[in-house]
N, C-alpha and C positions, 0 to 999 in steps of 0.2 A: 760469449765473452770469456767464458771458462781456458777456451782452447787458446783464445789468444793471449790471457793470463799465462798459461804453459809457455807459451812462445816467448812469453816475457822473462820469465825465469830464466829459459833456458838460453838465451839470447845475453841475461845478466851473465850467467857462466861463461859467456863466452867471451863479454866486455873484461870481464875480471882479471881473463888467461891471456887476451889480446896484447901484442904490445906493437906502439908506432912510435912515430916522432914524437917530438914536445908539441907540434899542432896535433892538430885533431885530424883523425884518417878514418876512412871505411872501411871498417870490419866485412860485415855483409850488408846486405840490402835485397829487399824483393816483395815479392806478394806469396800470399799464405788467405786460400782459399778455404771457408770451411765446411766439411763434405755434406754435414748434415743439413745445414743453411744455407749453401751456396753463397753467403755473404763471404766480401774479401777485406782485407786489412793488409796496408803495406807498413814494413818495419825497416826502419835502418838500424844498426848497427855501428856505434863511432871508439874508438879509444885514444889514451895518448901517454905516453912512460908518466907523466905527472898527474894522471888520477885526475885530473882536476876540470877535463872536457872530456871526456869518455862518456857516452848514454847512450838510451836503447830509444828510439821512438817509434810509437805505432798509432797508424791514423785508420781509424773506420769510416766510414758514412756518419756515425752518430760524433764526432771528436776525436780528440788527439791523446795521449797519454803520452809524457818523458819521464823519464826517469835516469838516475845516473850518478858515480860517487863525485864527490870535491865540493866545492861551496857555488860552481854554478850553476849546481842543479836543486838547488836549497830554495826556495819561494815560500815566504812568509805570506801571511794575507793582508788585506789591504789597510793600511793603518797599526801596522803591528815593525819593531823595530829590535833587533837580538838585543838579548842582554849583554851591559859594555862589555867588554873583553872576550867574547865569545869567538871561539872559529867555528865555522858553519862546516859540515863536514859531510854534507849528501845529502839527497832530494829526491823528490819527484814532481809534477804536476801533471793534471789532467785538465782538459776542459770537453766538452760536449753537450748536447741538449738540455739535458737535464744539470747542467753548471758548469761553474768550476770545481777546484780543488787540490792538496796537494798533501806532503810532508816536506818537512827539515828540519835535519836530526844536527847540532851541534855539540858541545865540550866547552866547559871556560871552568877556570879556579874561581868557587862561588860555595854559596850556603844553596842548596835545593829550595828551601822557604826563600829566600831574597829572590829566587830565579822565577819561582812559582808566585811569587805575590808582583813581579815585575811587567811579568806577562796576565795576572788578572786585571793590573790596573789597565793595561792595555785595550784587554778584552770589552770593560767596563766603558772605556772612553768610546770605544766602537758600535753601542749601544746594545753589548749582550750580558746577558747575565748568567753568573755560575749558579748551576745544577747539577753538579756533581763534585764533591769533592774527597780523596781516596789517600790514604798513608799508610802504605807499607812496607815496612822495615826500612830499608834507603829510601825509599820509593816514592814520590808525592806526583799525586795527578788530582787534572782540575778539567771541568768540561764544563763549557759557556756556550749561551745560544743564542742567535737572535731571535725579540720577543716576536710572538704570532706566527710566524709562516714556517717555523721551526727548518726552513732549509739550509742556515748557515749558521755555523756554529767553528771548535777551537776544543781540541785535546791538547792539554798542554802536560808531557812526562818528564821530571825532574829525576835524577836517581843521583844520591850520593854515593862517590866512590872516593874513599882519601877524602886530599883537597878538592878534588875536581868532580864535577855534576855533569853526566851526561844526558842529553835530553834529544826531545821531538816536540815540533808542533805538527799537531796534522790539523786538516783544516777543510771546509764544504764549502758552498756557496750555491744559493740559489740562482 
């Protein structure tokens, strides 16, 4: 998976550099054999001048992985809602045998504590609970699990900057 991480990066670089219409076009596409595992994984490549459908995807045998900037590549997890006034501002998700999962990162004029305490209630209602909670200097994070199977869980990153908080959820799922 290592290699096809690489290919992921380097594929982001090229989403970044790309430019098409205001729909969504193809960059590249193909298959990416890896020499040492013979296992293959095909990747598309998409972009579009407005940032806002451009991603990379790569499908194995084991799942998928997207990734890509603008707010519709941003996937919250299931029972989880932005905080109001937010713009969602890039993403990823994955899914494959072993789950789901994802990030998204957004921006909204906010208190980092109101941001962070919006998304614990959330967490809470989902029936996980915080086990880790971290503050530093801007910076507040919060990590919630579900109880017993420990496979799904919630990194929630608030950073104060100014007015404005930029943040991530990232997110697992058994």
């Amino acid at each position: 998976m290592t290699r096809i991480s690489f290919i992921a990066l380097a594929a982001s670089a090229l989403l970044l550099s790309a430019c098409g219409s205001k729909s969504e076009s193809e960059v590249a596409s193909g298959t990416y054999t890896d020499p040492e595992t013979g296992k293959t994984a095909d990747y598309r490549i998409t972009s579009s001048d407005d940032g806002e459908s451009g991603k990379v995807s790569i499908k194995t045998e084991d799942g998928e992985m997207v990734f890509g900037g603008g707010a519709g590549n941003a996937k919250l997890p299931a029972g989880f809602t932005p905080y109001p006034g937010s713009k969602m501002t890039g993403g990823f998700s994955a899914s494959g045998t072993q789950g789901t999962g994802g990030m998204a990162s957004f921006e909204v004029d906010a208190k980092a504590a109101d941001v962070i305490a919006h998304f614990r209630t959330q967490a809470e209602a989902a029936g996980m609970k915080v086990t880790s909670e971290i503050k530093s200097g801007d910076t507040m994070i919060i990590g919630a699990e579900k109880a017993g199977d420990g496979k799904g869980g919630v990194q929630i990153t608030a950073t104060q900057s100014g007015s404005q908080v930029n943040g991530t959820i990232t997110h697992g799922g058994g």
